[in-house]
DRENDO-1510 file (C-alpha; in Angstrom, 1 decimal, always signed):
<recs>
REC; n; res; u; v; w
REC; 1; UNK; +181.3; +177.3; +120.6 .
REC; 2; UNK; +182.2; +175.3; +122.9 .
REC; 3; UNK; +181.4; +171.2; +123.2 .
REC; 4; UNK; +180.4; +169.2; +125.9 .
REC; 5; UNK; +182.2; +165.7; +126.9 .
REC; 6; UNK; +178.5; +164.1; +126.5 .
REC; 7; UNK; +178.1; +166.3; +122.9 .
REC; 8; UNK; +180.9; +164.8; +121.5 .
REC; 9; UNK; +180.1; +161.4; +122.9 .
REC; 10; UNK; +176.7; +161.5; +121.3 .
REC; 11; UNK; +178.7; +162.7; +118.0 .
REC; 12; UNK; +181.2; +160.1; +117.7 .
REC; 13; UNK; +178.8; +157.1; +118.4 .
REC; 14; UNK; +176.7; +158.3; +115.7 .
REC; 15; UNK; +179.7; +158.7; +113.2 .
REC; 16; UNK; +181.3; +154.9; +114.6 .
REC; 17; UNK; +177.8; +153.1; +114.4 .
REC; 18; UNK; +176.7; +154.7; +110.7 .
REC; 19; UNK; +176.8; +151.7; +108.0 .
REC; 20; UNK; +175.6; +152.2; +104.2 .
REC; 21; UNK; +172.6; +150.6; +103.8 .
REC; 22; UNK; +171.4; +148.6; +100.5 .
REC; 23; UNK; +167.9; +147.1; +101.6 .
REC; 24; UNK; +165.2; +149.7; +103.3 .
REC; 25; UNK; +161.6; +149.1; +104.6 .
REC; 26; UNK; +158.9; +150.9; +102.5 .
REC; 27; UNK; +157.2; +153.4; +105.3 .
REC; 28; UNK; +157.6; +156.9; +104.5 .
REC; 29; UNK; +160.2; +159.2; +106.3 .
REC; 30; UNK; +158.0; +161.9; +107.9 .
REC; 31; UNK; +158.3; +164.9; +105.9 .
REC; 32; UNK; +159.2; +167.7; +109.1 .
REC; 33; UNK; +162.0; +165.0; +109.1 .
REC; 34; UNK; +163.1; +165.1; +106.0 .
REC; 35; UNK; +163.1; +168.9; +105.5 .
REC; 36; UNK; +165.3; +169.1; +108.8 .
REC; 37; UNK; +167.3; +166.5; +107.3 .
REC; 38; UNK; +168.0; +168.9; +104.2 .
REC; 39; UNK; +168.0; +171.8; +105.7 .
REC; 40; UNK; +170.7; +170.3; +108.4 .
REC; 41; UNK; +172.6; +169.0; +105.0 .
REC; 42; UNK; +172.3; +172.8; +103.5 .
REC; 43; UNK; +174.4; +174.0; +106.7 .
REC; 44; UNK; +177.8; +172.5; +105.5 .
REC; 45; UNK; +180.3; +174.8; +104.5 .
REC; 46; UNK; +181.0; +175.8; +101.0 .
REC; 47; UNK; +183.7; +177.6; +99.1 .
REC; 48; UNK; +183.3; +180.9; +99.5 .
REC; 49; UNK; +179.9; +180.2; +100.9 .
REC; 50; UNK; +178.8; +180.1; +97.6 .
REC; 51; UNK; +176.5; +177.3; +98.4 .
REC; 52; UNK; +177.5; +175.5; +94.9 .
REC; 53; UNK; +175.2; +172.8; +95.2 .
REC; 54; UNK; +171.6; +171.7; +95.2 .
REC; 55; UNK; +169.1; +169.1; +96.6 .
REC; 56; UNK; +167.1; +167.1; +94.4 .
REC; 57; UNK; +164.2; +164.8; +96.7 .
REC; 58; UNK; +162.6; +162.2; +95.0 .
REC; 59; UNK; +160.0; +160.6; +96.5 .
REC; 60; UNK; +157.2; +159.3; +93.9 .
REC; 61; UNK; +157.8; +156.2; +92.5 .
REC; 62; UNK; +158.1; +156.8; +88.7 .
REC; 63; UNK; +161.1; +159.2; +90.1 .
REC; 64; UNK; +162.8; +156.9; +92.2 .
REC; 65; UNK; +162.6; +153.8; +88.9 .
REC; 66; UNK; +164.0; +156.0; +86.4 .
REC; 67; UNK; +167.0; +156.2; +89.5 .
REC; 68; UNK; +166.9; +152.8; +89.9 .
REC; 69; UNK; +167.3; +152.4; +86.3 .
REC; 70; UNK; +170.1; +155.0; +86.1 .
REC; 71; UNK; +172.4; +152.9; +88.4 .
REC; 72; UNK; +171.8; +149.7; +86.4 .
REC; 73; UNK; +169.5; +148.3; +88.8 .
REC; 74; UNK; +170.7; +148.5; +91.8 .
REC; 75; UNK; +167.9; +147.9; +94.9 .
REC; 76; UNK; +168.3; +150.8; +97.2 .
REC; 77; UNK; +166.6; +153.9; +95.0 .
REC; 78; UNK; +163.9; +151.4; +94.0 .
REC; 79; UNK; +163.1; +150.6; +98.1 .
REC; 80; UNK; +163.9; +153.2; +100.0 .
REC; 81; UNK; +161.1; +155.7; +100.0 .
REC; 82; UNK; +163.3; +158.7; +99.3 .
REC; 83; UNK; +166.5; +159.7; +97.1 .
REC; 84; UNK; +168.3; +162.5; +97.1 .
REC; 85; UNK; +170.5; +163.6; +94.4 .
REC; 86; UNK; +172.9; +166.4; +95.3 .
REC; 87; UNK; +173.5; +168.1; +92.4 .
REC; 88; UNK; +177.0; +170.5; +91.1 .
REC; 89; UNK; +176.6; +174.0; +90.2 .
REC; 90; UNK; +179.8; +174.6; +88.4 .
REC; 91; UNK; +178.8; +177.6; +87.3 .
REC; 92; UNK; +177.6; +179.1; +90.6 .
REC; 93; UNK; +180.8; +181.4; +90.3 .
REC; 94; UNK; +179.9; +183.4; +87.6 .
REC; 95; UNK; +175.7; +183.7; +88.4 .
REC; 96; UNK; +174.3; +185.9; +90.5 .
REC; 97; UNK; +174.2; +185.3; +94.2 .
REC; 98; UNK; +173.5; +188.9; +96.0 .
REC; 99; UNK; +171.5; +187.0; +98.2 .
REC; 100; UNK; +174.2; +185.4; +99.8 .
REC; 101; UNK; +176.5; +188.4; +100.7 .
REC; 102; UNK; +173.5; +190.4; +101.7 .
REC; 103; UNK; +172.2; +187.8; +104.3 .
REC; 104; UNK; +175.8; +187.3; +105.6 .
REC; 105; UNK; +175.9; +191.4; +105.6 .
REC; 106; UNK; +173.1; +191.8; +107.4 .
REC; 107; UNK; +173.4; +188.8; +110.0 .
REC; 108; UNK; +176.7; +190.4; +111.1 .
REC; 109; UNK; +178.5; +187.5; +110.0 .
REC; 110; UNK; +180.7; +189.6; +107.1 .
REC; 111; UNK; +182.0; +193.3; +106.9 .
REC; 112; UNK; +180.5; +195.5; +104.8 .
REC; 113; UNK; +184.0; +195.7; +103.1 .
REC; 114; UNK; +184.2; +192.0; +102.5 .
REC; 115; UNK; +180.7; +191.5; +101.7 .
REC; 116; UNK; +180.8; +194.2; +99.4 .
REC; 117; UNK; +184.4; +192.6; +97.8 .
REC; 118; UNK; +183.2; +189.2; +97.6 .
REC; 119; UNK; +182.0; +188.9; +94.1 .
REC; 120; UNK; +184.5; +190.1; +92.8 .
REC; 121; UNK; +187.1; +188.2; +94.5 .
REC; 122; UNK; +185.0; +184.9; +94.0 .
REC; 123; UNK; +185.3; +186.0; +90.0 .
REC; 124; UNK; +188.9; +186.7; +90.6 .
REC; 125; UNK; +190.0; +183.7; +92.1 .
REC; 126; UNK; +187.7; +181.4; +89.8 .
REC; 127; UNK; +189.3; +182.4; +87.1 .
REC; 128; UNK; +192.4; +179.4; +87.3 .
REC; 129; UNK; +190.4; +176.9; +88.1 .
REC; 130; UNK; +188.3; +178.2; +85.0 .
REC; 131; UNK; +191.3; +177.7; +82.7 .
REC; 132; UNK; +192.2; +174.4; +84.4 .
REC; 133; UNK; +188.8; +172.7; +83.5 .
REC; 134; UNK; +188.4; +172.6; +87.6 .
REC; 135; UNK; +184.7; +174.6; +87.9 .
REC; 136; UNK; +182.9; +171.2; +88.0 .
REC; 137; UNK; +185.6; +169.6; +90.8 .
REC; 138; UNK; +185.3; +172.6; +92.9 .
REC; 139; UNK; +181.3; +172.3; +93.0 .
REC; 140; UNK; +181.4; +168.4; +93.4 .
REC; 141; UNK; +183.8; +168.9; +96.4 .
REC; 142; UNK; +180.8; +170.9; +97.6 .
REC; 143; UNK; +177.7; +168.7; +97.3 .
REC; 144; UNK; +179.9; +166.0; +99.0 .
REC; 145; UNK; +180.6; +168.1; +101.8 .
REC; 146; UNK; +176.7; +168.7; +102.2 .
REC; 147; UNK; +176.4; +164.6; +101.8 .
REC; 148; UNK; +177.9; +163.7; +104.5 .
REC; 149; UNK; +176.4; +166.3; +107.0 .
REC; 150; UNK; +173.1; +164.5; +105.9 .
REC; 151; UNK; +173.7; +160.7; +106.1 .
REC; 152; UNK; +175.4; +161.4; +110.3 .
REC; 153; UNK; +172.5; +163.7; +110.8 .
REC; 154; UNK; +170.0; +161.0; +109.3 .
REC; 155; UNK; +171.7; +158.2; +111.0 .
REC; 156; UNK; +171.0; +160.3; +114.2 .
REC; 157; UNK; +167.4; +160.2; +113.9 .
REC; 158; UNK; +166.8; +156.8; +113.3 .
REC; 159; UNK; +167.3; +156.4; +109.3 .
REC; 160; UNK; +169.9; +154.6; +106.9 .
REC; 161; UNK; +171.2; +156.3; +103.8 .
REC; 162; UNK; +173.7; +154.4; +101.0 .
REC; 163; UNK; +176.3; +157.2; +99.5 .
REC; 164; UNK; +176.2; +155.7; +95.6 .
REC; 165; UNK; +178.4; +155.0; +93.1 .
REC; 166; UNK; +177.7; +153.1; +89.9 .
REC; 167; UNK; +174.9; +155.1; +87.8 .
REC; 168; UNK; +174.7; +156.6; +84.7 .
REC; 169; UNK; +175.1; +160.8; +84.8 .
REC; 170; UNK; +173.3; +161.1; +81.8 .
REC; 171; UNK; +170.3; +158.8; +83.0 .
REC; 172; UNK; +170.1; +160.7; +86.2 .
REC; 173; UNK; +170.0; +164.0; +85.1 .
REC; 174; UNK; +167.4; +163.1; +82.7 .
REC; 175; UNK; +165.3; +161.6; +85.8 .
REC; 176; UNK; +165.6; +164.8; +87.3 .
REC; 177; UNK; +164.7; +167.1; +84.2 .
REC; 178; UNK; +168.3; +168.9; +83.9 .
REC; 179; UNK; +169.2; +167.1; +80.5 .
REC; 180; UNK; +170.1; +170.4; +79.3 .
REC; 181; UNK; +172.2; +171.8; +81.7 .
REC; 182; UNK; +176.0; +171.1; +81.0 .
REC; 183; UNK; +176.0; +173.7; +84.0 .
REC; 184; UNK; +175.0; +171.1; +86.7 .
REC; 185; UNK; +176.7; +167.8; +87.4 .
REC; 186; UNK; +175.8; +164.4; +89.5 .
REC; 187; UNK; +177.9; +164.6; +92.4 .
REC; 188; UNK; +176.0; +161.8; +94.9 .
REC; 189; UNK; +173.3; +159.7; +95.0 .
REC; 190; UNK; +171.6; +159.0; +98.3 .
REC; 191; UNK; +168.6; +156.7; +99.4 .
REC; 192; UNK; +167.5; +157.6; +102.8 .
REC; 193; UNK; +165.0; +155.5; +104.5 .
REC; 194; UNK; +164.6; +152.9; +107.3 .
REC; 195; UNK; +166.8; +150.4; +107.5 .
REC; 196; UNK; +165.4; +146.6; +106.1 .
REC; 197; UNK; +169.0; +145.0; +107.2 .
REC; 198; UNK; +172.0; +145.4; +109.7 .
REC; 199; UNK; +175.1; +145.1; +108.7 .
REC; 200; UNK; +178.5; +144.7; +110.6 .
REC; 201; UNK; +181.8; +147.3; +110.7 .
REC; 202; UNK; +183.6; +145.8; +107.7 .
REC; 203; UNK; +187.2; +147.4; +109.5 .
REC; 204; UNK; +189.5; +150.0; +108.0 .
REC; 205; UNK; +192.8; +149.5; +107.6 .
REC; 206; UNK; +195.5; +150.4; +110.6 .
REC; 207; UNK; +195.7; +154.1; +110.9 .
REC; 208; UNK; +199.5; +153.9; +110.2 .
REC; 209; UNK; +198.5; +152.9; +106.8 .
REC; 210; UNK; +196.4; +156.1; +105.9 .
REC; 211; UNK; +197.4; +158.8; +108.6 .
REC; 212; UNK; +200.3; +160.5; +107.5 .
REC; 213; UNK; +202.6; +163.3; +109.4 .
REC; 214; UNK; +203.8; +166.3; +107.6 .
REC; 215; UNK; +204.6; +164.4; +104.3 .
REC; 216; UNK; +202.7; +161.4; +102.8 .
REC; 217; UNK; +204.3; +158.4; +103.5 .
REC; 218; UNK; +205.5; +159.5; +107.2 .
REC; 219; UNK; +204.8; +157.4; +110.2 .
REC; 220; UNK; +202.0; +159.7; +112.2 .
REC; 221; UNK; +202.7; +160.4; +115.8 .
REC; 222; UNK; +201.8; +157.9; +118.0 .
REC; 223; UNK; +200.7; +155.3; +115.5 .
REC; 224; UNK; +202.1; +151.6; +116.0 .
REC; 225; UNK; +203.3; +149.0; +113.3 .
REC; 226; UNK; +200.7; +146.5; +112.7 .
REC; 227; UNK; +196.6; +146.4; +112.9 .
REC; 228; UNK; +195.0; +148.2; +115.9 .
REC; 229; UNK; +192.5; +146.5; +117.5 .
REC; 230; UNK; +189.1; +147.3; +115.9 .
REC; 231; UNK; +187.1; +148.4; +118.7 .
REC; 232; UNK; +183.4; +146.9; +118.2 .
REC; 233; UNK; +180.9; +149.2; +116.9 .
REC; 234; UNK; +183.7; +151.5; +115.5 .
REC; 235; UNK; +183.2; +153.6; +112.4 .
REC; 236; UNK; +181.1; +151.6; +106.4 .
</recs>
């Protein structure tokens, strides 16, 4: 698919102008918006298309306190009207997910071969980071994905989200009633709401600094010794 000059304009303002947001007003986000927003979230790619994450909303207040409680205090789950918490489904390898090579069959998207292969090759290639302890990094890497499709797409429509670190994994996943499930892990927690503050680009650092060519440490191509200038409005 091909992108328009204006597409990618709208795209990069979006990503440049997003800040993380600690305060939020109290009015609810619509809920047509908020199921677009996690559905548009449930889009991002995942390995294998395994899909090795989950959504938790929380809306009602009781919810969003124990939250608040689980990260020690901290304002934004208590105000903004909606948290999510993206859950990790380290064991999504090994569980049953026919569904998604039968919809990817039948959409055209797969082979039959490959659809046909795929759980078995997801079992094969699992089975290092298995023995490695890595299940749980694997399935974090994708809820974070899914994360950060939701805060530009929120962002887009006019709402303010805070990725968070800082809480307490057990006290979360006893908010959300998976206490027993060494299964599922907290990957992200993320108020979403309308925005009760403004807050300014805090800057990143020169992109010689953190843009490397080839090997880490190498000077990328084009880059310049010294700060660039930040340019206002540019990508917290």
């Amino acid at each position: 698919m091909k992108s328009s000059p204006p597409e990618r304009a709208v795209v990069s303002r979006v990503i440049r102008s997003r800040r993380s947001i600690r305060h939020y007003r109290p009015d609810p986000v619509p809920p047509a918006l908020l199921q677009e927003l996690v559905d548009l979230a449930l889009e991002a790619p995942s390995s294998f298309n395994l899909q090795a994450r989950s959504i938790v909303v929380v809306t009602d207040e009781p919810g969003r306190a124990a939250l608040a409680e689980a990260t020690s205090g901290q304002p934004h789950p208590r105000e903004a009207p909606v948290t999510l918490v993206f859950v990790a489904e380290s064991g999504a390898w090994s569980e049953d997910r026919d569904d998604i090579w039968e919809r990817a069959r039948c959409g055209g998207a797969w082979p039959e071969p490959f659809a046909a292969a795929s759980p078995a090759d997801v079992r094969a290639f699992y089975t290092d980071p298995r023995r490695r302890g890595l299940e749980r990094e694997y399935a974090v890497k994708d809820a974070m994905i899914a994360a950060s499709f939701l805060m530009i797409a929120a962002h887009a429509a006019g709402l303010a989200t805070s990725p968070m670190n800082g809480w307490d994994e057990t006290e979360v996943k006893k908010a959300i009633g998976i206490s027993d499930r060494d299964d599922l892990h907290i990957a992200l927690l993320l108020p979403l709401g309308r925005p009760a503050e403004t807050r300014l680009h805090p800057g990143r650092r020169d992109r010689s600094l953190t843009v490397h060519r080839e090997t880490y440490g190498s000077t990328p191509h084009g880059a310049r010794a010294g700060r660039r200038d930040q340019v206002p409005g540019e990508a917290k």
